[in-house]
MARFI-425714 format. One line per field, with one value per residue (C-alpha): residue number from 1; residue in one letter; x, y, z. Coordinates in steps of 0.05 Angstrom, whole numbers, always signed. Layout:
N
pos: (NUM:...)
code: (a:...)
X: (X:...)
Y: (Y:...)
Z: (Z:...)
This chain:
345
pos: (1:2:3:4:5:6:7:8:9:10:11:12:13:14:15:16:17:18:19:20:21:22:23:24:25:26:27:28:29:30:31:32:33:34:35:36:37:38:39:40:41:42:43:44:45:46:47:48:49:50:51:52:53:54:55:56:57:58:59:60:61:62:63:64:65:66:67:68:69:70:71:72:73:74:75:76:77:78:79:80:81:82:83:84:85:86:87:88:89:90:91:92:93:94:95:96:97:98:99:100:101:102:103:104:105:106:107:108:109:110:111:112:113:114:115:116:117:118:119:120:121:122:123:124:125:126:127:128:129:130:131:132:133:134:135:136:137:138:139:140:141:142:143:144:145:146:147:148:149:150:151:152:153:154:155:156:157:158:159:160:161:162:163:164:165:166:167:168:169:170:171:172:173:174:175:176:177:178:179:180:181:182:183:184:185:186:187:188:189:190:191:192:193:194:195:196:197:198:199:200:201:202:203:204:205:206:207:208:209:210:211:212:213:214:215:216:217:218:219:220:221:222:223:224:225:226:227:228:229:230:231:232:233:234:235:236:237:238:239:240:241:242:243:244:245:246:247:248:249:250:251:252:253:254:255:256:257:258:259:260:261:262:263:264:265:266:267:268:269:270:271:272:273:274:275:276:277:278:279:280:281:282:283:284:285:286:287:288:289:290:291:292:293:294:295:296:297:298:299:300:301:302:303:304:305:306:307:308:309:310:311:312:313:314:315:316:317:318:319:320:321:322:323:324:325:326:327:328:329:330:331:332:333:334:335:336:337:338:339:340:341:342:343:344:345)
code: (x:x:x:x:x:x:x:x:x:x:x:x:x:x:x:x:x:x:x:x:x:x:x:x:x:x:x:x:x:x:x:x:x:x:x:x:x:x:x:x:x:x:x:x:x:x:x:x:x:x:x:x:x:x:x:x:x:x:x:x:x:x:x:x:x:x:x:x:x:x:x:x:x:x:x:x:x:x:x:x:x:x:x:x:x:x:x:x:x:x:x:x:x:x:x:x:x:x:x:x:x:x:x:x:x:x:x:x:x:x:x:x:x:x:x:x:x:x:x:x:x:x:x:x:x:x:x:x:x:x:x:x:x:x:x:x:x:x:x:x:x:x:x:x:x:x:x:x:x:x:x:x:x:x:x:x:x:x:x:x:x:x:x:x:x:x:x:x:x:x:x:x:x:x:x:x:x:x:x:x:x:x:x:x:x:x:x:x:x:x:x:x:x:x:x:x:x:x:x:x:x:x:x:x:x:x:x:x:x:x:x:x:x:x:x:x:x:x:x:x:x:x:x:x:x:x:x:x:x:x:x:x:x:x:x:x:x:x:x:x:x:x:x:x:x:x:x:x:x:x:x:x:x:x:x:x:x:x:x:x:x:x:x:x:x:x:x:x:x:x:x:x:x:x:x:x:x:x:x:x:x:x:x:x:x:x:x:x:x:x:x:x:x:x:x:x:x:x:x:x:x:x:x:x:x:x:x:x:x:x:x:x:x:x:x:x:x:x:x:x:x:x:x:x:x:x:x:x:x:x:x:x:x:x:x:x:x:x:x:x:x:x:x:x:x)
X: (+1203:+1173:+1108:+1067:+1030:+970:+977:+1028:+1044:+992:+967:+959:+996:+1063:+1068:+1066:+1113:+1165:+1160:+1175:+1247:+1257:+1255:+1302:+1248:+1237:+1186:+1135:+1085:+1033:+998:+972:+1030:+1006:+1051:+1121:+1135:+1190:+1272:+1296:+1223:+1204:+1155:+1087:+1037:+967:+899:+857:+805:+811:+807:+878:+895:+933:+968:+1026:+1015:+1013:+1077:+1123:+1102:+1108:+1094:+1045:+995:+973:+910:+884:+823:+763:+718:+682:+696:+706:+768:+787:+761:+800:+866:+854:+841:+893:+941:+916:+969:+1024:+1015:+1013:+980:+924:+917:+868:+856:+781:+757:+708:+650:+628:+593:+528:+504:+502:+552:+553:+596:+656:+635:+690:+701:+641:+594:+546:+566:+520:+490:+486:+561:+577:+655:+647:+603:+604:+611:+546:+572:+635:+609:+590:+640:+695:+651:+651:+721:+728:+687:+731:+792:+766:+729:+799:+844:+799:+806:+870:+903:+876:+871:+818:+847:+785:+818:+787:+802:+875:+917:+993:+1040:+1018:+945:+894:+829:+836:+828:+884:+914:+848:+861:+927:+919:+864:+906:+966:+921:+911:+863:+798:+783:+725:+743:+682:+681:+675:+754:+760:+716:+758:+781:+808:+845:+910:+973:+983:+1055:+1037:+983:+1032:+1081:+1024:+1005:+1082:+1091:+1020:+1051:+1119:+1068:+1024:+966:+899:+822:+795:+824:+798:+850:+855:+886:+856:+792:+816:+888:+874:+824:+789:+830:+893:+898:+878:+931:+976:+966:+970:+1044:+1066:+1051:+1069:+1005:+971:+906:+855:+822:+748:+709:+647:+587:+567:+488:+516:+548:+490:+436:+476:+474:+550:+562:+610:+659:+662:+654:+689:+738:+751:+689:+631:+587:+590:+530:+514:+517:+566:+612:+603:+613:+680:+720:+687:+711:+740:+814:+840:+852:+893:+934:+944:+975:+1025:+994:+1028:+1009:+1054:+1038:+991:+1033:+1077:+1028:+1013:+1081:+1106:+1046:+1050:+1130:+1116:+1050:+1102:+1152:+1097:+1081:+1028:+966:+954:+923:+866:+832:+781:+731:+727:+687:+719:+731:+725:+680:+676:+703:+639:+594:+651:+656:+580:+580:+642:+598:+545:+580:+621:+578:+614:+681:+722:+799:+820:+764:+775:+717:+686:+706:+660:+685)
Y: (+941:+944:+886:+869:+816:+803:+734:+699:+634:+597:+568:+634:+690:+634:+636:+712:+715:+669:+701:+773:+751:+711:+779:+810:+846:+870:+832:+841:+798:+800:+744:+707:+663:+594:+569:+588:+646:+643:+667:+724:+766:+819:+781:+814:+783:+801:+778:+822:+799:+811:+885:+918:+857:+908:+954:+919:+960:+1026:+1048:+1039:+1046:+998:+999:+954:+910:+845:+815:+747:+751:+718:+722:+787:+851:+892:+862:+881:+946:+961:+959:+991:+1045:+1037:+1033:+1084:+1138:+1094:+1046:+1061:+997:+951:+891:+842:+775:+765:+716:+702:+689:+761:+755:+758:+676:+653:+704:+672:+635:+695:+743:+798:+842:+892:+826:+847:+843:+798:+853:+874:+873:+920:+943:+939:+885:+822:+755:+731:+681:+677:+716:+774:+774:+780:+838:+868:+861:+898:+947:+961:+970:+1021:+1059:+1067:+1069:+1089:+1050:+1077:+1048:+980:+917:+869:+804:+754:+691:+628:+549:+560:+503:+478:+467:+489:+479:+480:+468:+397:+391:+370:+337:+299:+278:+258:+226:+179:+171:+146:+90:+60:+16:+28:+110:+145:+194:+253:+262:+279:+270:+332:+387:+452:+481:+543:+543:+589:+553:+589:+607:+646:+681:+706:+728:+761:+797:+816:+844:+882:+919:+935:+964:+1000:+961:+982:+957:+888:+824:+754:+716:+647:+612:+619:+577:+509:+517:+448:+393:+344:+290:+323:+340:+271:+228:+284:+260:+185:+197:+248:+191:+135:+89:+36:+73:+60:+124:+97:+159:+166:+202:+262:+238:+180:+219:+263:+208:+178:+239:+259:+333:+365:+412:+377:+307:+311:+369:+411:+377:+411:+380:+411:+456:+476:+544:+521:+507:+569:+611:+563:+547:+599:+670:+715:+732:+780:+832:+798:+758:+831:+849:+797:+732:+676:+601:+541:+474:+429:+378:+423:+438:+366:+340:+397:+387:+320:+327:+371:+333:+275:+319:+336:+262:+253:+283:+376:+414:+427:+503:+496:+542:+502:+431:+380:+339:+280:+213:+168:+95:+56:+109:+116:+38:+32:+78:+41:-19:+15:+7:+70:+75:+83:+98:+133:+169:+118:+76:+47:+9:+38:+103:+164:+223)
Z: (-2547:-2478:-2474:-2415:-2418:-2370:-2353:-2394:-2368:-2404:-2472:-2518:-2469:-2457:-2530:-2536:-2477:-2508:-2580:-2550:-2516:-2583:-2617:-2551:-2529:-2445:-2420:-2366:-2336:-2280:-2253:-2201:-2192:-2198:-2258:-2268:-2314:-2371:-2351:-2370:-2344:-2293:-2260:-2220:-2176:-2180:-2190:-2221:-2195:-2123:-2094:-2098:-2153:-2208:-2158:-2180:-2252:-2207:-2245:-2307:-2380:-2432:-2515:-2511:-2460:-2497:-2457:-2459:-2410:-2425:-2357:-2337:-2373:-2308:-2305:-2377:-2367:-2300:-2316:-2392:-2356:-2308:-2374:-2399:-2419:-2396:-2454:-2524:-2556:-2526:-2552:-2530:-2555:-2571:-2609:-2667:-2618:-2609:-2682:-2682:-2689:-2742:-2782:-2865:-2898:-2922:-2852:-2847:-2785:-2803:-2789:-2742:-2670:-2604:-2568:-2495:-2485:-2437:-2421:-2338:-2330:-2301:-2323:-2368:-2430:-2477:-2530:-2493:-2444:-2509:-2532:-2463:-2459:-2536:-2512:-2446:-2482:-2541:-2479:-2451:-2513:-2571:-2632:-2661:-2605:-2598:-2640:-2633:-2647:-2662:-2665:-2683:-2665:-2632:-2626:-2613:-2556:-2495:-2508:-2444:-2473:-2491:-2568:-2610:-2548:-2544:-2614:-2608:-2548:-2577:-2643:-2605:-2571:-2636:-2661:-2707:-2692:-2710:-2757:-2772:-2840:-2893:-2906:-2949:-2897:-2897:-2831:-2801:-2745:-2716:-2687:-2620:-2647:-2716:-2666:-2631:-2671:-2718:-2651:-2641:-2710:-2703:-2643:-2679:-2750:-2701:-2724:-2697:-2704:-2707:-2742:-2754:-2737:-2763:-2821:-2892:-2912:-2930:-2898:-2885:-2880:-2827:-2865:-2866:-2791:-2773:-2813:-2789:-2721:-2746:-2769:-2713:-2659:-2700:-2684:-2713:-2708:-2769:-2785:-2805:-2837:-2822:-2847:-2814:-2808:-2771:-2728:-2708:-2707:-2657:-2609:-2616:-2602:-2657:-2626:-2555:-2569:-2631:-2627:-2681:-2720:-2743:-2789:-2867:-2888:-2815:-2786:-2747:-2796:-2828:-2757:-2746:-2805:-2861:-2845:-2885:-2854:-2917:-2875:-2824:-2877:-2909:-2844:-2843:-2817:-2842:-2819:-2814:-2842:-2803:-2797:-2763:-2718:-2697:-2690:-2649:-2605:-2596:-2578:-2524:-2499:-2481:-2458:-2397:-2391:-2435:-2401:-2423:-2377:-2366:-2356:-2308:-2336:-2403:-2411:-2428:-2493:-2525:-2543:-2488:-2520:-2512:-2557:-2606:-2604:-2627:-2670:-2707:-2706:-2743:-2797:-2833:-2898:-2981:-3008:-2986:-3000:-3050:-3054:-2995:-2962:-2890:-2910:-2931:-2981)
């Protein structure tokens, strides 16, 4: 198989990258050249951005173009149609976002969409840039050609937006940790790794249309991933659960504040960790072990030193120590796993 990947070096497209030469495949990448790209590539420079940025792509032909862009659609919808006839697949990594807010509990890909999305505009917000950017590629490849992949939380080595690392980070400090409960709250979530190779075996079934593309509802649990990162760094830390009215009384944002968190029984919840991914697990999805996930994270967070990076269009995460260490001194509320004090269900 011939891949191009726009991008590449980073998070989500480094992973697709590396799973294509595990599988032998010839690899192409264009980019703007600010990180180093994998051995063994044919490497492009471009920014796609800039006028003249994908005259790089001006020839060759490949099977498939996997696109991870996530700013203005023009850019999207530029080189789709620059690809187009030279490349028989499209696939572009969207993301769960572009349902209409709030989408229920069980939403499958025929959820209604946000509207005024438009394939060659500009940048506006997330949600409708991700639709813009769907939109570019089925104006330029139709939808026979194309897959949609509307990926949820995405996490694992490599990761640039500061959420598990935040966690692990904090973990590793030790000490009393505030840990949003309740202990048993589902979540959904994709390791960067089974992303990719789902992606990689899409292209090589000829897959087309959209996907929500995250683990299975309940793959894990708030609980779990935590005391995952608890043995994966080897700390002292004391998880102390917390109640989730706590949490909000005290002005904590889920999500940001507390990454991966959402409280249970909000819309949020339901938009994040409730959707309905039949179709993709159908298609092959398969999703390894949280625990996995952690450690393997957490081994190559040291191997860098310690400190991820950072994408500078994304906020950043975390509780700062002196709310979390107020909140702690509120006091954590009933039993908890096992009965034990400080600890909520």
């Amino acid at each position: 198989m011939r891949l191009l990947v726009l991008g590449g070096t980073e998070f989500a497209g480094r992973a697709v990258v590396e799973a294509a030469l595990g599988r032998g495949w010839e690899v192409t990448v264009l980019n703007r050249g600010r990180h180093a790209s994998a051995p063994g590539i044919r490497s492009l420079t471009g920014d796609r951005t800039a006028p003249g940025g994908l005259d790089a792509l001006a020839e060759g032909d490949w099977d498939a173009v996997v696109d991870t862009w996530s700013a203005a659609p023009r850019a999207v919808h530029e080189a789709a149609r620059l690809l187009r006839g030279r490349v028989r697949r499209y696939v572009y990594v969207s993301s769960c976002s572009v349902y209409a807010w709030a989408p229920p509990a069980g939403y499958a890909e025929d959820a209604p969409v946000v509207e005024g999305a438009e394939p060659d505009a500009g940048q506006s917000d997330y949600a409708r840039d991700k639709r813009g950017g769907e939109l570019a590629v089925l104006d330029a490849f139709g939808a026979e050609s194309s897959v949609l992949v509307r990926a949820g939380l995405i996490i694992g080595p490599y990761e640039n937006v500061g959420r598990l690392p935040w966690w692990l980070t904090r973990i590793a400090r030790g000490g009393p940790v505030l840990a949003p409960g309740p202990h048993g709250l589902p979540l959904q979530y994709v390791d960067v790794r089974d992303l990719a190779e789902w992606i990689l075996g899409g292209i090589e079934r000829e897959l087309s249309g959209p996907y929500n593309l995250m683990s299975p509802q309940g793959h894990t649990t708030m609980g779990e991933l935590l005391e995952a990162c608890v043995r994966a760094t080897g700390s002292d830390a004391e998880l102390r659960w917390t109640a989730p009215q706590t949490i909000l009384e005290a002005g904590i944002e889920p999500w940001t504040e507390l990454p991966v968190w959402v409280p249970p029984g909000s819309d949020m919840h339901d938009a994040l960790h409730a959707a309905d991914v039949s179709r993709a697990v159908a298609a092959g999805l398969a999703c390894r072990p949280v625990g996995e996930t952690v450690a393997d994270t957490w081994t190559w967070l040291r191997s860098i030193g310690g400190t991820a990076p950072q994408r500078p269009d994304r906020s950043r995460k975390g509780l700062d120590p002196e709310v979390e260490a107020k909140v702690l001194a509120i006091g954590t509320g009933g039993p908890g796993p096992g009965g034990v004090p400080g600890t909520t269900l």
